[in-house]
N, C-alpha and C positions, 0 to 999 in steps of 0.2 A: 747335470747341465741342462741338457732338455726340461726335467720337471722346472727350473729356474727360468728358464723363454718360455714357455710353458704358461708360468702364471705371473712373469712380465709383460707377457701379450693378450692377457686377459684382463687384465689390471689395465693394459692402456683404451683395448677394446672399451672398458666400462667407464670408464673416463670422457670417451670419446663419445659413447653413446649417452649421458647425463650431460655433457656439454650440449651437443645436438640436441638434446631433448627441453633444457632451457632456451635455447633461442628460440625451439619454436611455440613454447608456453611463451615466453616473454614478448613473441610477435604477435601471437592472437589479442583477439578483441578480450577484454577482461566482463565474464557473466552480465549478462544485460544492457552493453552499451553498444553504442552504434557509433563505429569511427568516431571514437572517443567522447561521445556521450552518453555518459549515465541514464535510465532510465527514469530519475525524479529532474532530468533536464540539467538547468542552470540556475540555481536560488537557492533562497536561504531560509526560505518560506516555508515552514511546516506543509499548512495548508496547500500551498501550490506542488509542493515534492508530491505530495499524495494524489494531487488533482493528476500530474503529469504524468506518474505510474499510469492511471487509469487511460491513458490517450496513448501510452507506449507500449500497449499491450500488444501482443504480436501471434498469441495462441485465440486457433481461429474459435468460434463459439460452436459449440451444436447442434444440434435439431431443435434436442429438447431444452435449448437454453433460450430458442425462439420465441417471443411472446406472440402469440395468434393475434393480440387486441391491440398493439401497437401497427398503425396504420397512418401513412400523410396525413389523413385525413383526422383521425384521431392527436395525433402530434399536434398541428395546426388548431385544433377546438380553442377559441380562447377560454379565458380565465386564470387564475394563475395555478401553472403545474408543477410547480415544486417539486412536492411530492406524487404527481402522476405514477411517474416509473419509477423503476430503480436500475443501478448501475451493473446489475450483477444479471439484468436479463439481457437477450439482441434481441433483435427485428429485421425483419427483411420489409424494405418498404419501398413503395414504386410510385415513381411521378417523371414530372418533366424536367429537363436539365434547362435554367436558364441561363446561367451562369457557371463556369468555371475559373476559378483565381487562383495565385500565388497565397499560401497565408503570410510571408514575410518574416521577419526574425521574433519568435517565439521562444520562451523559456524552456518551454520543454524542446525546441530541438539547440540549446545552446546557442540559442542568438543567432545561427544561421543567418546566412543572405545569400545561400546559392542555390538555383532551386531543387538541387537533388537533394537537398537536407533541408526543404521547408516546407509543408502540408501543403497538401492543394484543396482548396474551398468548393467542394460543388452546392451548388443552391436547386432546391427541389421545391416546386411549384405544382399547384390542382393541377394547370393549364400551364400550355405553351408561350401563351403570351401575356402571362400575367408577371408585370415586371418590379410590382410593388414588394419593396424588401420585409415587409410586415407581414406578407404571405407567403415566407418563404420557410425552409428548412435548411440549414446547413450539415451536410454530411462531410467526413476527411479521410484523405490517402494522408496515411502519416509516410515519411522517409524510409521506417524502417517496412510499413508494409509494402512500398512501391519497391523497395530491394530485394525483398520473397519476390513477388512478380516478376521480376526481372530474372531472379535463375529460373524461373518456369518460362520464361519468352514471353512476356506480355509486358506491352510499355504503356507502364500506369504515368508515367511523366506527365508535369504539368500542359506543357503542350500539346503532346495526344490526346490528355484527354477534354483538352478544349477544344481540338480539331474533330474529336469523332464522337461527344455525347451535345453538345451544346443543341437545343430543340428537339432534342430526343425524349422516348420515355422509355425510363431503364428502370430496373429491379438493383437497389445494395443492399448489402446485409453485411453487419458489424454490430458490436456492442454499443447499448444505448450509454450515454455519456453525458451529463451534465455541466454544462461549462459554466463555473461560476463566476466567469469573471465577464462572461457579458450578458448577463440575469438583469442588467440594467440597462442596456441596450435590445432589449428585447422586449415586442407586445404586451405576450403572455404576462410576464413581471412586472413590465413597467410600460400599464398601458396609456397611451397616448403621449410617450416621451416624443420629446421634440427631434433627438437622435435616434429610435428607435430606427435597428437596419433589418433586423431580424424578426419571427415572430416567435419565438422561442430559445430557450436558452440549452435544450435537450437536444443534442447529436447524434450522426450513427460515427464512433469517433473511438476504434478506426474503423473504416472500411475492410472487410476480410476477401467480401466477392461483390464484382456488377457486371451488369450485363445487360441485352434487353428487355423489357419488359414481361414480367412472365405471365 
């Protein structure tokens, strides 16, 4: 009798404990998404899937993945940079904040419109008061990286950080990032468009670390 309670309450224990252990696989986020988005975003887009991996990457870079020759200043060079860099180096590069934005609902963060799940735009400039968008750089806190920041205590939010970098000059460092989708809206590519807002189409995209200038 014992050996039969014995291994009926073994049998419910393991029941018990494979139930409990589905709810809490079937509550986690599923590998790579971020409160239910995917890491290739929202499309159907070959091309954009792959573009939006590369912006939802969330492993920081290393020393040695830092390019020494990527510089504001080298970024900003006109001509067209295409092929300058490539995606698989970062950079740390240091200028002035003229601007910080919302980036709005984007593919890669599933059409978002709230601003915990929408990039935020800083724009990096020579100078402090150069407010021409053709001289500028765009760098990005993606969602998923202001959510790391946040279990560390640091409020990478859009608001923050338009309240404490904007006329500043700070140091970021992220993977350099190619955004092809506005190669058309930018100097470098497409120089002397009449929308041109950007002076390059190359990001630091995401952001891993900033701070003052070093």
């Amino acid at each position: 009798m014992r050996i039969r309670e014995t291994i009926i309450l073994r049998t419910m224990a393991a029941l018990l404990f494979a139930a409990t252990f589905q709810v809490q696989v079937g509550s986690a986020q599923t590998p790579g998404t971020f409160d239910g988005c995917p890491l290739e975003g929202k499309t159907t887009r070959t091309a954009l899937m792959a573009l939006n991996r590369l912006k939802n990457r969330t492993v920081a870079p290393l020393k040695a993945d830092v390019n020494p020759a990527i510089s504001l200043t080298s970024v900003l060079e006109p001509g067209n940079d295409v092929g300058r860099w490539t995606e698989t180096q970062a950079a740390s590069i240091t200028g002035f904040v003229v601007a910080v934005k919302p980036g709005g609902p984007e593919s890669v963060n599933c059409a978002a419109t709230d601003p915990a799940h929408t990039d935020t735009h800083i724009e990096l400039a020579l100078s402090a008061d150069d407010s021409q968008g053709i001289h500028h750089m765009i760098v990005e806190v993606t969602p998923r990286g202001r959510a790391i920041m946040a279990a560390k205590g640091k409020d990478w939010s859009t608001a923050n950080l338009r309240r404490t970098l904007v006329g500043r000059k700070i140091t970021v460092v992220g993977w350099m990032m190619l955004d092809r989708e506005h190669c058309n809206a930018s100097e470098n590519t497409n120089p002397g468009g009449a929308h041109n807002w950007r002076a390059t189409c190359w990001e630091i995209h995401p952001i891993s670390a900033l701070g003052p200038a070093r």
